[in-house]
TORSE-30488 format. One record per residue: residue in three letters; residue number from 1; x, y, z of N, C-alpha, C in turn. Coordinates in steps of 0.02 Angstrom, whole numbers. Layout:
residues N
(Ala, NUM, (X, Y, Z), (X, Y, Z), (X, Y, Z))
...
***
This chain:
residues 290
(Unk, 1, (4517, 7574, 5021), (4590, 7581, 5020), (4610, 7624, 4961))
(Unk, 2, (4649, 7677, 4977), (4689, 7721, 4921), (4712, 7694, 4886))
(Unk, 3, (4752, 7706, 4837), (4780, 7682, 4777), (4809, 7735, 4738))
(Unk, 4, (4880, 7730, 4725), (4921, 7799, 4694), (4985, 7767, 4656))
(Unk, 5, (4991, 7783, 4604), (5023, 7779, 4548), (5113, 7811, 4573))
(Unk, 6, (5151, 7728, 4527), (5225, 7762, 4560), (5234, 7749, 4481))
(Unk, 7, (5302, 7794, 4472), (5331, 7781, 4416), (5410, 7740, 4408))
(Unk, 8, (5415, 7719, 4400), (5506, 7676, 4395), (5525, 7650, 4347))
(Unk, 9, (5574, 7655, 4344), (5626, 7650, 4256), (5594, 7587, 4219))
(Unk, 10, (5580, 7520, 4257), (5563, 7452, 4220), (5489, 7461, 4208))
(Unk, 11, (5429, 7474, 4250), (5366, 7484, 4277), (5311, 7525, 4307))
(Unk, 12, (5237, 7511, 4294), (5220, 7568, 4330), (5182, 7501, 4382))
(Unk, 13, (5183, 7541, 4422), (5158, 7500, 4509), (5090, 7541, 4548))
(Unk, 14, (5075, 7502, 4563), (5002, 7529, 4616), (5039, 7526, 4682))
(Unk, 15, (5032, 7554, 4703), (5033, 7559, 4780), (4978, 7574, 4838))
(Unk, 16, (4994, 7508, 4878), (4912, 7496, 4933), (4961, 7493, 4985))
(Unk, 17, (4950, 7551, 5012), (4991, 7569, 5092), (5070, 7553, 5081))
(Unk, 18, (5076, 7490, 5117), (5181, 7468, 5088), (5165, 7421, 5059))
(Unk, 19, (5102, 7390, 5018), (5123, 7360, 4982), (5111, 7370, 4915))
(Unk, 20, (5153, 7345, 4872), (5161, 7355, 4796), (5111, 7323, 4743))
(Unk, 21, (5065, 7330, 4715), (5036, 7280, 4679), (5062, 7300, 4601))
(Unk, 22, (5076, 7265, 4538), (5100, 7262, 4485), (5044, 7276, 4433))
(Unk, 23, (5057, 7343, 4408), (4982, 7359, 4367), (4964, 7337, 4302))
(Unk, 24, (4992, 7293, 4285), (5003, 7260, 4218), (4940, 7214, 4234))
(Unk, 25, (4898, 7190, 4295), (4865, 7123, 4327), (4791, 7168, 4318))
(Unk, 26, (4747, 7110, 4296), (4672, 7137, 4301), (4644, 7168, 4336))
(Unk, 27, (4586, 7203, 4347), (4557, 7234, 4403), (4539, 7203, 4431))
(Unk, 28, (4515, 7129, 4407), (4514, 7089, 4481), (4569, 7087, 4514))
(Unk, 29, (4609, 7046, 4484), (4672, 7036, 4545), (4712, 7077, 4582))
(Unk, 30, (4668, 7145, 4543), (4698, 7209, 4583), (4668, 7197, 4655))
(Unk, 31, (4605, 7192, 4638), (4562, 7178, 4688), (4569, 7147, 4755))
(Unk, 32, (4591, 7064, 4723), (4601, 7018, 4757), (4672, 7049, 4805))
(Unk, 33, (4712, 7050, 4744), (4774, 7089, 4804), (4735, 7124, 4849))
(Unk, 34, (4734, 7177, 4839), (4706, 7227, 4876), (4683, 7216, 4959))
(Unk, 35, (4637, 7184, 4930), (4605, 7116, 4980), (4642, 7092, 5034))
(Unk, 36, (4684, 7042, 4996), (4751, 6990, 5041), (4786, 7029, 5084))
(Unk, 37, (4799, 7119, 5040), (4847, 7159, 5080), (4829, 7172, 5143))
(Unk, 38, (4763, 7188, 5130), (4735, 7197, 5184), (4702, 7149, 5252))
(Unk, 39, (4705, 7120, 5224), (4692, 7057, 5290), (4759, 7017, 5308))
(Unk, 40, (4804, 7029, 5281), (4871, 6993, 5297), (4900, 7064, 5338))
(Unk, 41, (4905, 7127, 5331), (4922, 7151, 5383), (4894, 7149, 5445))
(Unk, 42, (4838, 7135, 5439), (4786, 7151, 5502), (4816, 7085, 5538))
(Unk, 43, (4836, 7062, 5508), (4859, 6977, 5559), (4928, 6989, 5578))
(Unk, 44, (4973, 7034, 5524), (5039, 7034, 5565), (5054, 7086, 5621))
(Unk, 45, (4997, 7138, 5612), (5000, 7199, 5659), (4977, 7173, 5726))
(Unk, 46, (4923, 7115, 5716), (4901, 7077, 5793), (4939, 7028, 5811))
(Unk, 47, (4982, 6995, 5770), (5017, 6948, 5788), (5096, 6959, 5781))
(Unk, 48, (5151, 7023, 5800), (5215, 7028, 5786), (5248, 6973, 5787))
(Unk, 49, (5246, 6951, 5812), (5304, 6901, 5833), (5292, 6821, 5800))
(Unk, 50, (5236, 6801, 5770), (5224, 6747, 5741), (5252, 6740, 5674))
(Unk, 51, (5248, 6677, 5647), (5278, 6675, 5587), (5240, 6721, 5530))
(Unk, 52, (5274, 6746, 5488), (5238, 6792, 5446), (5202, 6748, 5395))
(Unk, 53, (5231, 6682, 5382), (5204, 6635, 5343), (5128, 6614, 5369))
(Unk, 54, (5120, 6625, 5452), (5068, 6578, 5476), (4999, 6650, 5478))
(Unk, 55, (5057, 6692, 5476), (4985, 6760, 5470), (4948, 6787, 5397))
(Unk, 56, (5003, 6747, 5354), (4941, 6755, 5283), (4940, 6697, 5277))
(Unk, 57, (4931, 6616, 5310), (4893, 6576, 5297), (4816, 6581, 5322))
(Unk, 58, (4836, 6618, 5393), (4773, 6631, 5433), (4721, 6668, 5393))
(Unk, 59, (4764, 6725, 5342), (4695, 6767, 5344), (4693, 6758, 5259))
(Unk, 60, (4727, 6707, 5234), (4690, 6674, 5171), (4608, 6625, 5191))
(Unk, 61, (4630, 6599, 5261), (4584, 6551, 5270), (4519, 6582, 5290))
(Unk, 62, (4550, 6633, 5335), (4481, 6694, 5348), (4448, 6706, 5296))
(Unk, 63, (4483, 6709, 5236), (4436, 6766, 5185), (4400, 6708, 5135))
(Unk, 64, (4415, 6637, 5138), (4376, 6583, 5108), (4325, 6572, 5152))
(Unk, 65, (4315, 6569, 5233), (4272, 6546, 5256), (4230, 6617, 5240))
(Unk, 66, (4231, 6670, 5260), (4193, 6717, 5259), (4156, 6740, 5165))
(Unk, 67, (4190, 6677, 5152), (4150, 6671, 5066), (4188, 6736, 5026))
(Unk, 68, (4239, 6758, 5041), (4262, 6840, 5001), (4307, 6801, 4956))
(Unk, 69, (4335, 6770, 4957), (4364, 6702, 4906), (4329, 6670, 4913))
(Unk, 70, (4287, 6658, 4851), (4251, 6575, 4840), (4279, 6544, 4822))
(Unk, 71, (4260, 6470, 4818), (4291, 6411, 4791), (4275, 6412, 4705))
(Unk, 72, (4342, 6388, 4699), (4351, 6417, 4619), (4399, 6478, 4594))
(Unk, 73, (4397, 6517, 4648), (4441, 6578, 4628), (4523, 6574, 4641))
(Unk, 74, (4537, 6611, 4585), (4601, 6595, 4560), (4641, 6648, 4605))
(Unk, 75, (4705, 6617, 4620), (4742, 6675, 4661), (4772, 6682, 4623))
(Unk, 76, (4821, 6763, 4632), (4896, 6780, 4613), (4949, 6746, 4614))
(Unk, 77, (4960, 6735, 4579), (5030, 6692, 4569), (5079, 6723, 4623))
(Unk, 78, (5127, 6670, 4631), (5180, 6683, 4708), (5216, 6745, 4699))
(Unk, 79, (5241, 6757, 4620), (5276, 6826, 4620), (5198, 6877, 4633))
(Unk, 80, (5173, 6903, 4612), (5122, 6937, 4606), (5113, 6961, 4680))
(Unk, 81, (5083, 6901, 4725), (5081, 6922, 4799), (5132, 6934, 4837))
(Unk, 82, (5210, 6906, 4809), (5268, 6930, 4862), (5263, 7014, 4840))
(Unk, 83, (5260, 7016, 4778), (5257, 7101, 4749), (5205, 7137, 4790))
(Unk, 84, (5155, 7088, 4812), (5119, 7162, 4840), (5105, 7148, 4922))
(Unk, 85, (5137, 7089, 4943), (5119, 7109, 5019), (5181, 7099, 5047))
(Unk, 86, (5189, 7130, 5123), (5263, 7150, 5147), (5275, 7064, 5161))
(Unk, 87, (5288, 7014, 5136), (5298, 6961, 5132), (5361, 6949, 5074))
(Unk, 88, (5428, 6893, 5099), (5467, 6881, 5051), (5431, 6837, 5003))
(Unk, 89, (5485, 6793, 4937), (5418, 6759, 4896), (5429, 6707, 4950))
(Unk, 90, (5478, 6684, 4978), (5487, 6622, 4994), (5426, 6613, 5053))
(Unk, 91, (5415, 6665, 5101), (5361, 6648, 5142), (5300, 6650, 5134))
(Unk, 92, (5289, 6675, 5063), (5232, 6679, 5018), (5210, 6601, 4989))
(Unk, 93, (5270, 6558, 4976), (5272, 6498, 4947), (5256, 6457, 5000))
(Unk, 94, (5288, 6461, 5076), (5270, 6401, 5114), (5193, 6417, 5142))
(Unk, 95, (5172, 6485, 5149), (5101, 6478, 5172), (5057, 6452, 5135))
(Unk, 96, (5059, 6465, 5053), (5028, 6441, 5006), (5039, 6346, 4983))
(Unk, 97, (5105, 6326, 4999), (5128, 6262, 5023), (5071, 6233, 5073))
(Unk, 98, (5088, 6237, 5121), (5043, 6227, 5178), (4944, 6222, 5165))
(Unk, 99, (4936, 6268, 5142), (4859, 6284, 5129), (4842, 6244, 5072))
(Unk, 100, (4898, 6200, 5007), (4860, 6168, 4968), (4876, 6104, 4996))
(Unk, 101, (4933, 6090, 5057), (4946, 6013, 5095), (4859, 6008, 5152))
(Unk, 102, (4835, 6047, 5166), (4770, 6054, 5202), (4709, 6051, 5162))
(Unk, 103, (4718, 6069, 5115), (4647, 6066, 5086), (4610, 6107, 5041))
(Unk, 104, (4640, 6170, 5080), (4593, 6244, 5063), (4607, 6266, 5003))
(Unk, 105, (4669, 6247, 4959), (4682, 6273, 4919), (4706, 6201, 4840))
(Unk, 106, (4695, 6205, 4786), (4725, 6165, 4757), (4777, 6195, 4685))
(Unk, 107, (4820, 6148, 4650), (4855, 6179, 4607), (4827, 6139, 4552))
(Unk, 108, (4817, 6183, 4476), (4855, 6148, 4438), (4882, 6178, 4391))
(Unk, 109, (4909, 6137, 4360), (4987, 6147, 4298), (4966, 6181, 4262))
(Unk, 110, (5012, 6243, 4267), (5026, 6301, 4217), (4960, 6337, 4212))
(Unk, 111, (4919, 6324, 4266), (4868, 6389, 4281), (4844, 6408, 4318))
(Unk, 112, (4887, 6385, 4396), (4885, 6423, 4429), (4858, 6389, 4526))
(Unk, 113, (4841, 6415, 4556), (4806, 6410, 4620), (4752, 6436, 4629))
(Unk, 114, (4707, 6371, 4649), (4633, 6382, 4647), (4608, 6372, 4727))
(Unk, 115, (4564, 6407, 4740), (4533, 6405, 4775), (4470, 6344, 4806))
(Unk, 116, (4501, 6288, 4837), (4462, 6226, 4837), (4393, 6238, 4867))
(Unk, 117, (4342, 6155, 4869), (4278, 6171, 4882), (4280, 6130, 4947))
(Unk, 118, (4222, 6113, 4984), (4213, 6088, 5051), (4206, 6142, 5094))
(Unk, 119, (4201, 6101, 5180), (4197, 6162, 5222), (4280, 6171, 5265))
(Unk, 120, (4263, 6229, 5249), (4353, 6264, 5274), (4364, 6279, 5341))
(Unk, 121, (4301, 6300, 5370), (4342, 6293, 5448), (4382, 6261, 5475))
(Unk, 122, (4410, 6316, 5528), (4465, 6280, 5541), (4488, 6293, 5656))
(Unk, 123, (4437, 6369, 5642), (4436, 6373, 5707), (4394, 6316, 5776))
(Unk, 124, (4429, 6276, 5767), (4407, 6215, 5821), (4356, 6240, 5866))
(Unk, 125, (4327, 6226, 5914), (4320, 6255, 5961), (4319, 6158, 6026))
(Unk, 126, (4366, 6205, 6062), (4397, 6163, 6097), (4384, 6168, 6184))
(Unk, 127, (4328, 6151, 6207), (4296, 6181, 6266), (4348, 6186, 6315))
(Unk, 128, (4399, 6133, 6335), (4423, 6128, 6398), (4503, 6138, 6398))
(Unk, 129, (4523, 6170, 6344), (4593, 6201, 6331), (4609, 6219, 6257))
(Unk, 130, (4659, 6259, 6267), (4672, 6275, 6200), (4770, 6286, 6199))
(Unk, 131, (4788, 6304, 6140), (4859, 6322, 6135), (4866, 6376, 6133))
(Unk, 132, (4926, 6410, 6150), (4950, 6495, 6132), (5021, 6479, 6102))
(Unk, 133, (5008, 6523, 6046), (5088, 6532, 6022), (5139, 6565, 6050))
(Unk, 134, (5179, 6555, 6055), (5263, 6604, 6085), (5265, 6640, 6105))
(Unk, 135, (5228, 6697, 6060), (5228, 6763, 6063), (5153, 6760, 6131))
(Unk, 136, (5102, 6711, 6143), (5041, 6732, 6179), (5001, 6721, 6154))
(Unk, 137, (4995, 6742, 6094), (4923, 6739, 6042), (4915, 6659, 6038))
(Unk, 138, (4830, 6682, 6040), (4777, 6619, 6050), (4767, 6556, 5969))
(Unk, 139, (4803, 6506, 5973), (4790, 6480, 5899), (4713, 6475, 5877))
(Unk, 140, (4719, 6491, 5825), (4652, 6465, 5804), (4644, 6419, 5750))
(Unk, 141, (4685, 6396, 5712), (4676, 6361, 5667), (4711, 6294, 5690))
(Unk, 142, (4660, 6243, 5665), (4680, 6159, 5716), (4651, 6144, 5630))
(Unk, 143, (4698, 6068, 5621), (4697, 6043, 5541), (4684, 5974, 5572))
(Unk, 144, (4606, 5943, 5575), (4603, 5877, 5597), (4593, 5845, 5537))
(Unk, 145, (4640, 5779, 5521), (4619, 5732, 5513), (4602, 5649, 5540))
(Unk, 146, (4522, 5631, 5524), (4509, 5589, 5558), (4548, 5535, 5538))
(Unk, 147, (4583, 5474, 5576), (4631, 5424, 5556), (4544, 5357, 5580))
(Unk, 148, (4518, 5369, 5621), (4490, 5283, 5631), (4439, 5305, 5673))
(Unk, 149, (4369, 5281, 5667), (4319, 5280, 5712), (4282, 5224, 5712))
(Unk, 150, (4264, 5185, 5778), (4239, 5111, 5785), (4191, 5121, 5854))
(Unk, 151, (4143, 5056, 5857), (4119, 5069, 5911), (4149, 5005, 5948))
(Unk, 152, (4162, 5020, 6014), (4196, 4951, 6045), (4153, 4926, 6088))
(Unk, 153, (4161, 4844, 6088), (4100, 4811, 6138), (4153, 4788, 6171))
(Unk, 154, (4197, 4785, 6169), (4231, 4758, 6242), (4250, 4810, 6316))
(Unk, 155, (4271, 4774, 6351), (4291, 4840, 6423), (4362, 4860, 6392))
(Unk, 156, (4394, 4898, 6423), (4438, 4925, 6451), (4476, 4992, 6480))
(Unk, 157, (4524, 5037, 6469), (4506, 5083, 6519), (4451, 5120, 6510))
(Unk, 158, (4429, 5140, 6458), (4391, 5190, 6437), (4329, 5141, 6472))
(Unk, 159, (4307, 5108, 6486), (4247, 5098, 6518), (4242, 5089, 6596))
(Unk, 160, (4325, 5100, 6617), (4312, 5100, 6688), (4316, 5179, 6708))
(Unk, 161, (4336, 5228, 6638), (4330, 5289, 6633), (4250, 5321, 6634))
(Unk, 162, (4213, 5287, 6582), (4152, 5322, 6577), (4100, 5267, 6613))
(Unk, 163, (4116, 5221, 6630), (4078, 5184, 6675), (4043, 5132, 6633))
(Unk, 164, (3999, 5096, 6634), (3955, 5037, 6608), (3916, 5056, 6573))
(Unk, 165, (3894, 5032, 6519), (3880, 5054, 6447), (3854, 4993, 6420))
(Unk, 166, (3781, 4997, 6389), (3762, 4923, 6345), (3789, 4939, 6293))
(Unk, 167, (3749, 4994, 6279), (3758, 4997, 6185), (3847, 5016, 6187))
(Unk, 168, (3890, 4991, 6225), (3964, 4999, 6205), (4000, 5084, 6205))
(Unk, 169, (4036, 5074, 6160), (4055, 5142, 6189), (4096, 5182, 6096))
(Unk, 170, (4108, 5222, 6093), (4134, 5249, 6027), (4197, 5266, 6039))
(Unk, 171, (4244, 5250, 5982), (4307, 5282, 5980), (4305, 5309, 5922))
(Unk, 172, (4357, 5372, 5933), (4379, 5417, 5869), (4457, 5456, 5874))
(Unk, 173, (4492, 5415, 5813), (4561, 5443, 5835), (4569, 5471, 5778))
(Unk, 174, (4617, 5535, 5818), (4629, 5597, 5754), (4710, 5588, 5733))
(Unk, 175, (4725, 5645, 5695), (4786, 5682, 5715), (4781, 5755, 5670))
(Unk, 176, (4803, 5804, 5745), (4776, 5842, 5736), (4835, 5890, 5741))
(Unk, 177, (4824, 5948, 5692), (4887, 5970, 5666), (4881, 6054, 5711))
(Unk, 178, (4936, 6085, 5752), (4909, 6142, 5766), (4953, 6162, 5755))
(Unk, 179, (4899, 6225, 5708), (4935, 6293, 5701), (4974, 6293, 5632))
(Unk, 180, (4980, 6209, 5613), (5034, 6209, 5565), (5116, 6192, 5588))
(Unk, 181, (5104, 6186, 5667), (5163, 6192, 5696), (5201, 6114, 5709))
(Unk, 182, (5160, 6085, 5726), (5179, 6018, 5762), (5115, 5984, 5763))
(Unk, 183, (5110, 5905, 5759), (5058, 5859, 5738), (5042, 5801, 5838))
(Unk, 184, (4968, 5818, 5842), (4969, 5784, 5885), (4908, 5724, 5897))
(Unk, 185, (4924, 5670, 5933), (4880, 5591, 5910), (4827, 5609, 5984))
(Unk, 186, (4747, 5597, 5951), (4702, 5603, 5995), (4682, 5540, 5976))
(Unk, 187, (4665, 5530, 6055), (4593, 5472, 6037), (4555, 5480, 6090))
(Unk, 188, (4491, 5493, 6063), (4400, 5512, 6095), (4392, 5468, 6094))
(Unk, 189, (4347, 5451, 6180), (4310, 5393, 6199), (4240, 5422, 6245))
(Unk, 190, (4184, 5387, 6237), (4139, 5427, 6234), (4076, 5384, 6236))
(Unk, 191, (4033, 5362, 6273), (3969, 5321, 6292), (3926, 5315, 6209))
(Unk, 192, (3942, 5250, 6199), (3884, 5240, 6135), (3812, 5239, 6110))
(Unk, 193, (3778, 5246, 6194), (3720, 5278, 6225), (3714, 5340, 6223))
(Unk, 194, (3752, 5375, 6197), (3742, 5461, 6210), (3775, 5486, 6105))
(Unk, 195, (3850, 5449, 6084), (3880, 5463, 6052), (3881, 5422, 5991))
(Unk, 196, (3833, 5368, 5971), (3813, 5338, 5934), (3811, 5360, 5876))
(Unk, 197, (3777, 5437, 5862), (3737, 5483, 5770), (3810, 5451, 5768))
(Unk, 198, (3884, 5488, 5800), (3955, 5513, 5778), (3987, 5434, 5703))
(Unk, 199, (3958, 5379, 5743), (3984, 5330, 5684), (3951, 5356, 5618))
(Unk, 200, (3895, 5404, 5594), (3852, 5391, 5541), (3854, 5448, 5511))
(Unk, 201, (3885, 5499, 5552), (3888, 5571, 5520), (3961, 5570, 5469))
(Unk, 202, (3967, 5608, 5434), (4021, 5610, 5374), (4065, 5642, 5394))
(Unk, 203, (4123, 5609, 5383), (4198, 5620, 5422), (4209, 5685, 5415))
(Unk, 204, (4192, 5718, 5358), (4246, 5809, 5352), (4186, 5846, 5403))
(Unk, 205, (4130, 5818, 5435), (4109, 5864, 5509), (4146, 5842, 5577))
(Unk, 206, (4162, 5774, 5567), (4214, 5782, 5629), (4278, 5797, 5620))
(Unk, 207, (4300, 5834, 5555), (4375, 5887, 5547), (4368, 5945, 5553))
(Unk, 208, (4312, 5950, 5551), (4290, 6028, 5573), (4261, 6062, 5608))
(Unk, 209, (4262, 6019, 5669), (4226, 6029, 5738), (4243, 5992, 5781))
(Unk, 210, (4237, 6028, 5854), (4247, 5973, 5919), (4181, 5903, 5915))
(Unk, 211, (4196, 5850, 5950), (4156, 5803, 5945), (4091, 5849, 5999))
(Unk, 212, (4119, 5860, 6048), (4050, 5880, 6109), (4018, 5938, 6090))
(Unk, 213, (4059, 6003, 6054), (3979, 6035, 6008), (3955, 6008, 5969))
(Unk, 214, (3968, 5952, 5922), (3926, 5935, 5897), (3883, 5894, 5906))
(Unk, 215, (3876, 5863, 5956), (3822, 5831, 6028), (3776, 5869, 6034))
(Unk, 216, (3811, 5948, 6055), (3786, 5978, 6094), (3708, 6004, 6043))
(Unk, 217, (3739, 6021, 5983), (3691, 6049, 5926), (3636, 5998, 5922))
(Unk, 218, (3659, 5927, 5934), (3615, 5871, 5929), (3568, 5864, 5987))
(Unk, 219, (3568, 5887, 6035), (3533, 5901, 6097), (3565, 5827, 6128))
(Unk, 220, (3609, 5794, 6120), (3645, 5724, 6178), (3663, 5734, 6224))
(Unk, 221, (3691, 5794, 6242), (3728, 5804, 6303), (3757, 5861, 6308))
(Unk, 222, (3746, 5877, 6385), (3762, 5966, 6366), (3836, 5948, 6437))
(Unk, 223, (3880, 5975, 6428), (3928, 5952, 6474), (3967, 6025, 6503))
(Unk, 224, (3962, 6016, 6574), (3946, 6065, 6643), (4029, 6083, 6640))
(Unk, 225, (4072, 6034, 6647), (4143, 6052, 6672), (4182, 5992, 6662))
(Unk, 226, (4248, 6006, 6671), (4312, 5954, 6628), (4361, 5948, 6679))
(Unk, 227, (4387, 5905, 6689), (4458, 5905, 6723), (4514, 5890, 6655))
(Unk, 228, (4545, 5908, 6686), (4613, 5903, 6625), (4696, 5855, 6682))
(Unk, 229, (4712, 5810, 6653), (4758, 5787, 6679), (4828, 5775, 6628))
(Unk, 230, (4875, 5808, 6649), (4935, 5806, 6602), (4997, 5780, 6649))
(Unk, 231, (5027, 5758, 6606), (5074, 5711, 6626), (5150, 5699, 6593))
(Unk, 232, (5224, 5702, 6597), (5271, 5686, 6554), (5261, 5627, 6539))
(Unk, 233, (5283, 5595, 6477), (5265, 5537, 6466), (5322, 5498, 6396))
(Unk, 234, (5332, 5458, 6397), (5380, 5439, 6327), (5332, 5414, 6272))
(Unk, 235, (5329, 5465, 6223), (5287, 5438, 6166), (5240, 5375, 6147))
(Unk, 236, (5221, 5344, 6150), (5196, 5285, 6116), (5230, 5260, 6070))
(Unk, 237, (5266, 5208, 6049), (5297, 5200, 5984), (5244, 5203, 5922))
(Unk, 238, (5172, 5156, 5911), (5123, 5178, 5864), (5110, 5247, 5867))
(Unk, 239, (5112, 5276, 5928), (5076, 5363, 5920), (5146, 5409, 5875))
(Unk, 240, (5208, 5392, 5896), (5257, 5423, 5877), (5264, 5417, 5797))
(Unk, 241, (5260, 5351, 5786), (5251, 5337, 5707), (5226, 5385, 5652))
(Unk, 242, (5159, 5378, 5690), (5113, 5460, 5648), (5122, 5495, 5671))
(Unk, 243, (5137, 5538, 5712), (5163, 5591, 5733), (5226, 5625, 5694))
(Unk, 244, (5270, 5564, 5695), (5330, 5595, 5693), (5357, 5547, 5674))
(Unk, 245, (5344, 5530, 5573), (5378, 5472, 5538), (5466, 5478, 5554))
(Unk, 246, (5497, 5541, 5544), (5547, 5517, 5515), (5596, 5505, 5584))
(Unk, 247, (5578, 5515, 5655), (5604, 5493, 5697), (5631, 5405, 5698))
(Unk, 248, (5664, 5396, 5699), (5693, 5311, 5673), (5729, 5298, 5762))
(Unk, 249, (5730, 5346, 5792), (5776, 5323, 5866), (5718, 5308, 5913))
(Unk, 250, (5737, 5312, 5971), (5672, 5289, 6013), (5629, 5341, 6047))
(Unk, 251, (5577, 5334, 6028), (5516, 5387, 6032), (5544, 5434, 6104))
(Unk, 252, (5544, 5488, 6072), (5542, 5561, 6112), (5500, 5573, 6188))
(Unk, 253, (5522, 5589, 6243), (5471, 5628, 6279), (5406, 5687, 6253))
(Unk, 254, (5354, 5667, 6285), (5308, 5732, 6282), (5251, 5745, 6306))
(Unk, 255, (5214, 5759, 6302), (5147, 5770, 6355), (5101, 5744, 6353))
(Unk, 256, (5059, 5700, 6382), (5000, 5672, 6389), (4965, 5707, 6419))
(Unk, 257, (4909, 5721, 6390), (4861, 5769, 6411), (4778, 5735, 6403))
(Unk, 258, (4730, 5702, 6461), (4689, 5680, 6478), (4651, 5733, 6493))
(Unk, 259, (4602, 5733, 6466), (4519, 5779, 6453), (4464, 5733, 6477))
(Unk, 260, (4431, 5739, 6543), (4380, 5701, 6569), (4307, 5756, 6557))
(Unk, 261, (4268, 5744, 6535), (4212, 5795, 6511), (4143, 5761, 6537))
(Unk, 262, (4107, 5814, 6596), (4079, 5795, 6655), (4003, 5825, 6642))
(Unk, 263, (3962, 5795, 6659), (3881, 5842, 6657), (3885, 5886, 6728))
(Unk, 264, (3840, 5914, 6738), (3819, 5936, 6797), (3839, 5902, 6860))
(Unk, 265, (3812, 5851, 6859), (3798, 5780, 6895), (3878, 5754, 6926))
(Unk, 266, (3913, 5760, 6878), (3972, 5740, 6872), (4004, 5673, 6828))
(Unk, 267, (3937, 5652, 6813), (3945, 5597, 6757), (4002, 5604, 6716))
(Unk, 268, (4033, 5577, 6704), (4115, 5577, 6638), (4072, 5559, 6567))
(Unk, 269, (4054, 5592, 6524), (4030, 5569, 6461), (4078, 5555, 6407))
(Unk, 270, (4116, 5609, 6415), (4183, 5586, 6344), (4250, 5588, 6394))
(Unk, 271, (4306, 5546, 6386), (4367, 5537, 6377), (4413, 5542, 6326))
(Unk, 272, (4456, 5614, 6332), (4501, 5610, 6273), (4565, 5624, 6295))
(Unk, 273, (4609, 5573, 6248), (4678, 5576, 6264), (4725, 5583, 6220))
(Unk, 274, (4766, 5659, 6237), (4799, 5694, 6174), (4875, 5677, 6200))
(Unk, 275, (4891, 5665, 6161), (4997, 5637, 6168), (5017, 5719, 6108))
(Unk, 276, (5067, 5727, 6134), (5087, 5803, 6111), (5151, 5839, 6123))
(Unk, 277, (5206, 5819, 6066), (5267, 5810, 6061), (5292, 5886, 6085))
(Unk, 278, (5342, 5878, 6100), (5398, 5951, 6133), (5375, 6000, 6071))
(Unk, 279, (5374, 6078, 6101), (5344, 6109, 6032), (5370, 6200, 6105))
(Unk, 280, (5346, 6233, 6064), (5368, 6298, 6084), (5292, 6332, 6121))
(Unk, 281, (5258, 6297, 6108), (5194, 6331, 6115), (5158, 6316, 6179))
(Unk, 282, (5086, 6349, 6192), (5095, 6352, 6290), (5026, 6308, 6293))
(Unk, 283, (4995, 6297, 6335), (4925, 6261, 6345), (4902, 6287, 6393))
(Unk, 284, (4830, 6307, 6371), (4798, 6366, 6410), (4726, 6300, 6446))
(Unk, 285, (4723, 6300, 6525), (4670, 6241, 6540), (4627, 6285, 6561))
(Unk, 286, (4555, 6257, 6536), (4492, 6286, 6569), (4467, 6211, 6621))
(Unk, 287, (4418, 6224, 6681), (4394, 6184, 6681), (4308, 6188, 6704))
(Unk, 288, (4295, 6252, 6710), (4224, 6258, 6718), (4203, 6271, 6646))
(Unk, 289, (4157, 6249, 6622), (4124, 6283, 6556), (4077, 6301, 6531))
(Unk, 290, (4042, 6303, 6602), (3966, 6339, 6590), (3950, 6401, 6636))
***
């Protein structure tokens, strides 16, 4: 990327395409700008119509997983980056808001925003549907956190779902944040004969991955095709709760969306059921997946 010298009555300024970087800042953070500028356009030029906030959260998160920000590294302060990318400060502040309420990023006092440790993915991969934003574009960033995982020995639907089971059966309930947009309550059910490692493995791999690739990596179960069943539905009052604390009236309409996940055979191995409040955004169903 070029780089050319402006002159103006208060300052002298770098200039990287339209955006401004402030030359008073190290050669790193020239750098780092530099950097941000450039991967935050590349997200708003593919994504017009999305929030401009959600296209340099995206491609902050890009440039941590791809290790170009390591953990530890210090960003530009909020003026610094509104100065140099076509971003106001204020949408500079909520993406950076957002990214230290998730994880990826942490603060502290009077020095700044750091670059947190753990694993940062964030692109789900979600075999048997996914979301599109407004504009079309495909989300990719899903913010799970795990709320509860148990194995259950008693019946009920979920076992007239996946059928008869000694070793019982596993549950795992999320809530799972997309896009940044709107928060939605899953709960995975899933043969304890097949899904058993899932109680013993460490929670930040099931925030950062679908449950059935990571089966799949385990050689448990390789799964052929999905039906998807959605439905209008009136909230759950417990599901609405977390979802959607500050609602105090009586839980909202919104979508129930049932994921049956099938072998070859046609066996049902996992059952998952996502509740998923009114939102702007579209739902894209697959149901073959091999």
């Amino acid at each position: 990327m070029e780089l050319s010298l402006q002159l103006r009555a208060s300052s002298f300024e770098l200039l990287a395409g339209p955006a401004r970087i402030p030359a008073f800042i190290s050669p790193q953070g020239i750098a780092m700008l530099s950097l941000l500028a450039e991967r935050v356009s590349k997200h708003l030029e593919q994504s017009p119509r999305s929030p401009k906030y959600l296209c340099m959260r995206d491609a902050i998160i890009e440039l941590i997983v791809e290790g170009r920000l390591p953990e530890g590294a210090r960003l530009p302060t909020e003026q610094e980056l509104a100065a140099a990318l076509p971003l106001s400060l204020g949408t500079v502040q909520k993406a950076l808001r957002d990214l230290v309420e998730s994880g990826e990023l942490y603060r502290q006092r009077r020095l700044g925003t750091f670059v947190a440790g753990g694993d940062h993915r964030r692109e789900i991969t979600t075999p048997a549907f996914g979301f599109l934003r407004p504009d079309g574009t495909r989300v990719r960033m899903v913010f799970i956190r795990l709320l509860k995982r148990e194995r259950l020995r008693r019946l009920g639907a979920w076992s007239e779902v996946l059928g008869d089971c000694e070793a019982g059966y596993v549950r795992l309930i999320r809530q799972d944040r997309i896009d940044g947009a709107f928060d939605c309550h899953t709960e995975i059910f899933l043969r304890a004969d097949l899904a058993a490692p899932l109680l013993e493995v460490e929670a930040e791999a099931l925030e950062h991955e679908s449950v059935l690739p990571l089966l799949e990596a385990r050689g448990r179960v390789t799964v052929d095709h999905a039906e998807n069943r959605i439905r209008l539905v009136r909230l759950p009052k417990a599901v609405a709760r977390v979802m959607l604390p500050e609602q105090t009236d009586e839980p909202p309409a919104g979508l129930k969306l049932e994921t049956l996940y099938r072998l070859a055979d046609d066996t049902t191995v996992a059952w998952q059921v996502m509740h998923i409040p009114a939102n702007d955004y579209r739902l894209s169903l697959r149901t073959q997946l091999r």
